[in-house]
C-alpha positions as CSV (number, residue, x, y, z in Angstrom):
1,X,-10.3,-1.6,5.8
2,X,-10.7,2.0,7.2
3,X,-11.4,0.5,10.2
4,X,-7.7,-0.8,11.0
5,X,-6.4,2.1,8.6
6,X,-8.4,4.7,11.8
7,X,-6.9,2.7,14.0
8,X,-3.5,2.8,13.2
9,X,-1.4,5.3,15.6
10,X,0.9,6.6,12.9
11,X,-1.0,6.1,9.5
12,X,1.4,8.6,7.6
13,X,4.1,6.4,8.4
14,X,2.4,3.4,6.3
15,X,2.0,3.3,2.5
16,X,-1.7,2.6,1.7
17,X,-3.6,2.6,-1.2
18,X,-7.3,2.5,-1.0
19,X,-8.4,-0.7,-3.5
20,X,-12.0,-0.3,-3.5
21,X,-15.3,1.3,-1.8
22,X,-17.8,-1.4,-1.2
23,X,-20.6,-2.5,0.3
24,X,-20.7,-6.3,1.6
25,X,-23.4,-8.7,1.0
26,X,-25.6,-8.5,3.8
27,X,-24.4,-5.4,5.2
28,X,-25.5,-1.8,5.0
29,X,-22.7,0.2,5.6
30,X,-19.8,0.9,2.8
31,X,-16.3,-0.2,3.8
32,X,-12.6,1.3,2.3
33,X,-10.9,-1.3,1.2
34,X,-7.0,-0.7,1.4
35,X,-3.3,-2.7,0.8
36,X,-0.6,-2.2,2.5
37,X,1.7,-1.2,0.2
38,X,4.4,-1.5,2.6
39,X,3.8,-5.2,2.9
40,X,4.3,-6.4,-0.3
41,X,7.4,-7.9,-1.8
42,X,10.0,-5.0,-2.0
43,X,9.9,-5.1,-6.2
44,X,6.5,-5.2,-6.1
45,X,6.2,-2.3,-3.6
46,X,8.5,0.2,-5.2
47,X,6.4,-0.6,-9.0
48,X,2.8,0.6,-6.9
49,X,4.4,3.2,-5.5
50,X,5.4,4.4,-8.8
51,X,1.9,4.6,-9.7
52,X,0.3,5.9,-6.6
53,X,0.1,9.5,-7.9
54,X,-1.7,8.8,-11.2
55,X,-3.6,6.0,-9.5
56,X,-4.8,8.4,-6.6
57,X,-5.7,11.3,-9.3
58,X,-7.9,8.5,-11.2
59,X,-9.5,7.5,-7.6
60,X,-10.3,11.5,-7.2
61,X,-11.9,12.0,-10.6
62,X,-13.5,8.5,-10.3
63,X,-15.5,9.8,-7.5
64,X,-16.1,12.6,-8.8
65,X,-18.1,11.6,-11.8
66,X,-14.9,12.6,-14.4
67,X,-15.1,8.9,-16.1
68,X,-12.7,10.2,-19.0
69,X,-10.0,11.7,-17.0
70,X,-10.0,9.3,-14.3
71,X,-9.5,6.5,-17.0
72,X,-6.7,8.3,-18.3
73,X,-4.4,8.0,-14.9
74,X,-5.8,4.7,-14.8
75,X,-4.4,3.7,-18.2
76,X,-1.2,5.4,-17.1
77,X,-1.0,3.2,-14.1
78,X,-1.5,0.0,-16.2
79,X,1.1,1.0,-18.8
80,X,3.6,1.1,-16.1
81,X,2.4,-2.2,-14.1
82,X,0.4,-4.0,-16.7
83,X,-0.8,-6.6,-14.0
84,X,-1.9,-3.9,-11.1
85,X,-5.5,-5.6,-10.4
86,X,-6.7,-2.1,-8.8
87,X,-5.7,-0.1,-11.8
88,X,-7.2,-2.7,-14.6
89,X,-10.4,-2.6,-12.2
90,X,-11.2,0.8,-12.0
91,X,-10.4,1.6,-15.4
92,X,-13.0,-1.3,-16.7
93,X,-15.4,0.4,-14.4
94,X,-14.8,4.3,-15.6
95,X,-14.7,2.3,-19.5
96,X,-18.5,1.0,-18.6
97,X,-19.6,4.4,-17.3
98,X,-18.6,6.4,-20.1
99,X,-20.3,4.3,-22.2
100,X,-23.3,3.4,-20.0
101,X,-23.1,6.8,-17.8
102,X,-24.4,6.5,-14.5
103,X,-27.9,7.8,-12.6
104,X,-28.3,10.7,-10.2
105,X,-27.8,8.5,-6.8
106,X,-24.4,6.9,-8.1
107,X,-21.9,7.3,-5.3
108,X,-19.2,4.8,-6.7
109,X,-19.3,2.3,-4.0
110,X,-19.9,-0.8,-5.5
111,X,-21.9,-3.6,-4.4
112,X,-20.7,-6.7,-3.6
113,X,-22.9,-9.3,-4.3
114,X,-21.5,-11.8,-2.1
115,X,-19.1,-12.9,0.8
């Protein structure tokens, strides 16, 4: 969570990737979700991070509204690890809200709907 991830004394020196942005059932404020890269099986770990530049330019333009372009990196990111559960997530999401769009208060953190 961004919780542990603030309290971390040396962050840089610990590959995360933020997984999701959500808000948990029965609780008003929205939490980061990360993994720890760094943590997972050493294959495993150098295939994410081999994706964590498209994958964090998809995150950017997710949350900034650019559906299109943010699916794009994601699909990129899925090409090269077809089973990444992040990357197949938040391109089904961007793949909703280009066809669906979104209202005026969307702020892309997603409601969890329960524990």
């Amino acid at each position: 969570t961004q919780h542990l991830r603030d309290a971390l004394a040396r962050p840089e020196d610990v590959t995360l990737r933020q997984v999701d942005f959500v808000t948990v059932f029965g609780r008003r404020d929205p939490v980061r979700l990360f993994e720890v890269v760094d943590a997972l099986p050493p294959d495993r770990a150098a295939a994410t991070r081999a994706i964590l530049e498209p994958y964090r330019d998809g995150l950017e333009a997710f949350y900034a509204r650019d559906f299109v372009t943010a699916a794009e990196a994601f699909r990129v990111c899925v090409a090269a690890l077809p089973d990444d559960v992040p990357s197949r997530l938040f391109l089904s999401r961007c793949e909703t809200y280009i066809r669906s769009g979104v209202g005026p208060g969307w702020t892309g953190i997603h409601k969890l709907k329960q524990k």
